[in-house]
Each structure stands twice: as C-alpha cells, then as structure tokens.
N, C-alpha and C positions, 0 to 999 in steps of 0.2 A: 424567725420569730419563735421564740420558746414555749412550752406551754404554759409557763411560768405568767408570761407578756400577756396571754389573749384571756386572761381570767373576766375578762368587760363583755366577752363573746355570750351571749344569748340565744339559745336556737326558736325567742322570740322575736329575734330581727328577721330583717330579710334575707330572703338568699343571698342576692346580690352583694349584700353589706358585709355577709360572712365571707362569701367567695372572697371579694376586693381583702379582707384584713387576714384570711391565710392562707394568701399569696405566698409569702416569704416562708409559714410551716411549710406548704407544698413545695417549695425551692429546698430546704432543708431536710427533708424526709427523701425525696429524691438522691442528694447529693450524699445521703448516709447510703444509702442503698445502690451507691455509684451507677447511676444512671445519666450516662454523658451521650448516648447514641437515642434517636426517636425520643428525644425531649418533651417536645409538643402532644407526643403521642399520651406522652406516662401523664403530661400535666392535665390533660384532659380526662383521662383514669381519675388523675386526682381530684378533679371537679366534680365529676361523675358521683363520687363519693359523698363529697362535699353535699351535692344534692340530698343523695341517701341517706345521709346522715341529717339534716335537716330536715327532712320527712320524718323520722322516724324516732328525733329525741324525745327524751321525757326529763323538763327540767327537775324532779323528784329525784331523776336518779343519781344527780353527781355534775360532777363541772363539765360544762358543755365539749370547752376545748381537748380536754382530755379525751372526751369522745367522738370529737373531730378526729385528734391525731390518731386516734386508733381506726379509725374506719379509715378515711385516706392510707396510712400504711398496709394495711391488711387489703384494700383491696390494689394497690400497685402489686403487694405481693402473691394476689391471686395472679396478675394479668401474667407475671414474670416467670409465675408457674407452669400457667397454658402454654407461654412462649416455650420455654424451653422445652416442653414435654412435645409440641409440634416436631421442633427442628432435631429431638431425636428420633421421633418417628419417619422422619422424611428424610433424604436423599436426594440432593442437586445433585444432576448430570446435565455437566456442559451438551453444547448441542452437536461437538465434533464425538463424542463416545454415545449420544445419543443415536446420530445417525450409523454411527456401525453399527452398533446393534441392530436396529433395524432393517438395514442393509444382510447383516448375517442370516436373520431371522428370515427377510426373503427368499436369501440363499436356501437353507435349510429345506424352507416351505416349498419352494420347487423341486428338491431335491426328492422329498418325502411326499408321502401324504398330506394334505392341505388338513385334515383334523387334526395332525398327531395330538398337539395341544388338547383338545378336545378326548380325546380314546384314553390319552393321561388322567386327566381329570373325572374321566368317567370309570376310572381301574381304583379311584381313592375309596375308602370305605366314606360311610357317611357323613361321620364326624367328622372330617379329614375336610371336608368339602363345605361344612358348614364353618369350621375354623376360617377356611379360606373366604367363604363369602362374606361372615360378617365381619371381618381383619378388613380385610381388601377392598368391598365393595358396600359394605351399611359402615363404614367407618369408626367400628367401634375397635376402644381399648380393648389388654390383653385383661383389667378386672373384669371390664365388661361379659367380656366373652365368659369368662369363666363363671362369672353369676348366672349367665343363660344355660352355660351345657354344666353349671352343674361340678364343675371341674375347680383345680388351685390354681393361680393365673403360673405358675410355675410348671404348670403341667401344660397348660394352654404354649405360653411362651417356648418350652421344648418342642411342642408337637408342630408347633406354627413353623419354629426354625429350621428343625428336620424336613419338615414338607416344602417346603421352599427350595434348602438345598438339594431334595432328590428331583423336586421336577427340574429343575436349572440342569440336574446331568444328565436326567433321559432327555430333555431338549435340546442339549448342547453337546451331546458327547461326540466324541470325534467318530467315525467311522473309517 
C-alpha cells in the first residue's frame, strides 16, 4: 500500500483500524529495506511504531500516512542499527575453540601463579583499567566511554585495542 492509497488514514481512528489498513505499507517498507530473515520480529518493530505514531499525531500537522510511513521506517531503521552495532561488537565462539581456551587457560593457571591475571590488571595505570571495566563489564560503547574520561572515542578505541592485545601476550606468551 502506497502512501498515495492510505490518504483516508486518520490518527482519529483507532489503533486497531490503522494497524489492520497498513499491513501491506509494513510489508512494503520491509521488503524495500530487504528484510527476508526475523520477519515477524521487524513486523512487530513495525507495529510498535505504528502505536507511537498514533500516540503521538497531531492531525494540524500534515497527512497522517505520511507520518505513519516515516515513523515505521525510522524506527525498523533504528532496530537494524542496534542489530548491527551488537554483532560488531560481539564475537561467537564455537564451543570446540571455546573449550581450549579454557582448557589452555587452566594449563597456564597451574602452571603460574593463580593471580597472574589479576598482578596484570593491577600493573595498568588507571585509565587503562577504567577503559577496561566500563568496555567490558558496565557495557558501554567506545562514545560512551569517551564522554566519561573525557577522551575522542578514537583515542578510547586505540587504548582499548592495545590493552587487549598486550594482556592476550603477557597471558599467553610462550615460555
């Protein structure tokens, strides 16, 4: 359905009424945005919207549908955004590379001292430490972080990368 078509759309109807008549935009905005994988997921984004958007019109300010179709699209394009910026940040590992490493890691751990981990972490300067806990463990982005210490996230994102790969070699290095 065009937005051409839903010019009869009122955001004095009901939800329900609007929901049921753009079904077909939501089918449409989807398939412009090639979204063929978690279907049901996006269409429900798109409902979601749908809602917000009937909250939130003001018939004074323009054709309803127009402002249907821009709320549904913008926020499928939020969701796709989060998505992706997840599955950069994150790193599947199968459970057969999983267990060596942990497996090595016990090795090591016997081998050494049960802190080393620990004596590493406590040799970083401070900053160093705060990059890592709030990366690592309060989940925040590399803007984030850098709004907090104050730094450019390019700065953040260098110091983060560096410090990862120096403890990986004092951990890991061969003896």
């Amino acid at each position: 359905m065009s937005i051409q078509n839903d010019q009869n759309l009122s955001s004095t109807q009901s939800f329900e009424e609007i929901l049921e008549a753009v079904q077909p935009m939501i089918t449409t905005i989807l398939t412009q945005l090639h979204i063929y994988k978690d279907f049901d997921y996006y269409r429900h984004i798109a409902s979601i919207a749908v809602w917000r958007a009937w909250l939130k019109a003001d018939p004074a300010k323009g054709q309803f549908s127009a402002y249907l179709y821009s709320w549904i699209k913008g926020e499928i394009l939020n969701e796709l955004s989060k998505e992706k910026n997840y599955t950069e940040r994150m790193t599947v590992v199968d459970d057969e590379t999983l267990n060596y490493i942990l497996s090595e890691l016990e090795e090591r751990t016997n081998q050494k001292n049960p802190s080393s981990l620990e004596i590493m972490l406590s040799q970083l300067k401070q900053i160093e430490r705060k990059i890592l806990l709030l990366y690592y463990a309060e989940d925040y982005s590399d803007p984030e972080i850098a709004n907090a210490l104050g730094l450019s996230v390019a700065a953040i994102k260098k110091r983060r990368v560096r410090l990862v790969q120096r403890l990986k070699h004092q951990l890991f290095r061969v003896e």
